[in-house]
N, C-alpha and C positions, 0 to 999 in steps of 0.2 A: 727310604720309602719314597716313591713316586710323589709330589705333591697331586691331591686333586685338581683336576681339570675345572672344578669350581672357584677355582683360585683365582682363576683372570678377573673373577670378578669380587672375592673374598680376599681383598689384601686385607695386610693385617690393622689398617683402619678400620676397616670394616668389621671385621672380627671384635677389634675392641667394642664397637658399637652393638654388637649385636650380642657380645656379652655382656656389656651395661645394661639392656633392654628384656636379656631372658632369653635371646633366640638361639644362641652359637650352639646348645646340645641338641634342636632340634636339628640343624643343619649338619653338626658333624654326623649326623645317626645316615642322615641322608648321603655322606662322601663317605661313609662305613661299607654301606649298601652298593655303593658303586658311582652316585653321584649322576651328574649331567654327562653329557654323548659331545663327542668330538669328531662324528664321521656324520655325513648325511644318509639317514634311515631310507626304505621307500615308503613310509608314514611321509616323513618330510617332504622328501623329493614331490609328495602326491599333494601335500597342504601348499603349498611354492606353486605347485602348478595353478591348483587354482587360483590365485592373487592377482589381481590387478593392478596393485597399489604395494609401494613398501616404503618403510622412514628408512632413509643412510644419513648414519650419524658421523661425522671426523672431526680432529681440530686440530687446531692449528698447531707450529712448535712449541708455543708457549702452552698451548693447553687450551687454548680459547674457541669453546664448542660448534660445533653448528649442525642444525639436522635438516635435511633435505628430503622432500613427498617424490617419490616416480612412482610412475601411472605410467601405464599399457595394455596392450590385450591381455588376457590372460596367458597366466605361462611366462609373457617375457623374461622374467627374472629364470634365468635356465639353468639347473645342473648339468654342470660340464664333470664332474667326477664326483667319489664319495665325500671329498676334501674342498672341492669348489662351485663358487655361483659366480657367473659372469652376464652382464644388461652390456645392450648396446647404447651408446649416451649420444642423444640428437640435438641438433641448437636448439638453444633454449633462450635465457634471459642475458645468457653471456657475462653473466657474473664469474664466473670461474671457481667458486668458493670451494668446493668440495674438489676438484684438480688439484688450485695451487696447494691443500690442504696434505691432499696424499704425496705431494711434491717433497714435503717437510716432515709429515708423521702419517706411516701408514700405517696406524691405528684405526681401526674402524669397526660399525656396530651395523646390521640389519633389524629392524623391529618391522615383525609382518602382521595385521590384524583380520582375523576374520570375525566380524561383528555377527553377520544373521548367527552362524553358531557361537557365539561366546567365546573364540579362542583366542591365543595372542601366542607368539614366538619368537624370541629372543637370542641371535644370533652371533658373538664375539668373532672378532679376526683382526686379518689385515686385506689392504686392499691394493689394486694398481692402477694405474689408467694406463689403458695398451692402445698406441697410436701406432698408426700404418702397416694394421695387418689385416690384410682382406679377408683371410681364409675364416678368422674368426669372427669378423663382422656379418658375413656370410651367414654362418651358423644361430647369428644371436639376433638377424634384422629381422620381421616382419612385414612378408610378402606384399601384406595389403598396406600397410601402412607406407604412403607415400614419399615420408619423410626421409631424408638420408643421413645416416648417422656419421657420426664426426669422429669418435674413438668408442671402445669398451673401456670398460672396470671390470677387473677380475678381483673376488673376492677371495681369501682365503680362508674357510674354518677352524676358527679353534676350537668353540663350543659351543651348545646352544643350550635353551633351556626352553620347557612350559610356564608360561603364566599362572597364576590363580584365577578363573575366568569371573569371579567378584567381581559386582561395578561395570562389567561390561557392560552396554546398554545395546540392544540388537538395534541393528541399522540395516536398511536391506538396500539392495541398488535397485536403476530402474529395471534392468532386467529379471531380476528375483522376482522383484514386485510383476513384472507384465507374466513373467512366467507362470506363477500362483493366480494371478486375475484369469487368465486362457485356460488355467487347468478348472477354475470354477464356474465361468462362463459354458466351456464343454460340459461340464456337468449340470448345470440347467437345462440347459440346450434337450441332454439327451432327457432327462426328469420331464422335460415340457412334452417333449414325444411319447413318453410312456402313459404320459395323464391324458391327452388328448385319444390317444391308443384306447388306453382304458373307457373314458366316458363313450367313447364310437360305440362300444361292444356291451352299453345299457340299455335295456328298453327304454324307448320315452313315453313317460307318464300320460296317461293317458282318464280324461275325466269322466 
C-alpha cells in the first residue's frame, strides 16, 4: 500500500507523539479518506495568486533551520505547473542563507498566510535556485518593478495542507483598509445626496 502523502510530514516520530496525546485515529481517518493533495488545485493556484507575502523555510546539512519573509506584488509567487511554484530572487541583504542552504539540502517548506480571511497553507517539497536562465526570469520578473533579479527558485510539490484557521487574528493591509474606507466614504457621499434631495422636495414651514 501506497504510504500517505501525509507522511512527509507524519514520520514515525510523529506518530508516536500523536499517539501519546490521542490524535493519530483522528489523523489516520483522515489518510483513510484520502488525506492531503500533492498537485496544485485551481483553489490553490487562485489563494498563491493573491499573496503578497510567503515564509521559505530550508536548512542547512546538518538540519539547522532558517525561515525566510518574500514580499512582492501580488502573484509573484507563480505557478509554473500542477507540481511547481517558482519567485524571481532580487538583491537583497546578500546573506545567502537560503541559496547556500538549497546548495546542501533541498529540502524545503512554503507557509502562505492570508489574515483578513483567516486562512493559512502549508506547503512541503524541494527547491532549486536556477542561475542563468533568462527565459525564466522573464516569466517570473515584474514589469514594474525596477529591481533586476539575480536568479530563481523553483519549487517542487509534494504536499500541502489547510490550517485550522483558530487563533488567526485578521490583519488587513493598507490597501484593504483604503479599499473598504473608499467603498464607505462613496456611500456617504451618495446617502448625503439623497437626504439633501430629499429635504429640497419639503414644504418650508411656514408660521
Amino acid at each position: 500500500m501506497k504510504p500517505p502523502i501525509s507522511d512527509i510530514a507524519f514520520t514515525p516520530s510523529v506518530k508516536t507523539a500523536q499517539e501519546r496525546l490521542g490524535s493519530r485515529k483522528q489523523y489516520a481517518r483522515i489518510e483513510e479518506r484520502g488525506g492531503w493533495q500533492n498537485v496544485i488545485t485551481d483553489d490553490l493556484a487562485e489563494f498563491i495568486a493573491e499573496r503578497d507575502s510567503f515564509y521559505l523555510a530550508t536548512a542547512s546539512e546538518e538540519g539547522r533551520p532558517y525561515i525566510q519573509h518574500r514580499g512582492g506584488p501580488k502573484g509573484f509567487l507563480k505557478v509554473l505547473d500542477q507540481r511547481t511554484l517558482a519567485f524571481a530572487d532580487f538583491s537583497g541583504n546578500r546573506q545567502y542563507i537560503s541559496v547556500g542552504n538549497l546548495a546542501e539540502n533541498n529540502k524545503a517548506f512554503i507557509f502562505l498566510m492570508d489574515y483578513a480571511n483567516q486562512q493559512r497553507i502549508k506547503i512541503w517539497g524541494t527547491a532549486e535556485v536556477i542561475e542563468n536562465d533568462p527565459k525564466l526570469l522573464e516569466q517570473l520578473a515584474d514589469p514594474i518593478y525596477r529591481g533586476r533579479p539575480e536568479r530563481a527558485f523553483r519549487f517542487h510539490v509534494e504536499a500541502w495542507d489547510i490550517n485550522c484557521p483558530q487563533h488567526i487574528k485578521p490583519r488587513f493591509t493598507a490597501e484593504e483598509i483604503d479599499s473598504t474606507a473608499r467603498a464607505l466614504s462613496d456611500r456617504i457621499a451618495e446617502l448625503e445626496a439623497e437626504n439633501a434631495t430629499l429635504r429640497s422636495q419639503i414644504p418650508a414651514f411656514v408660521e
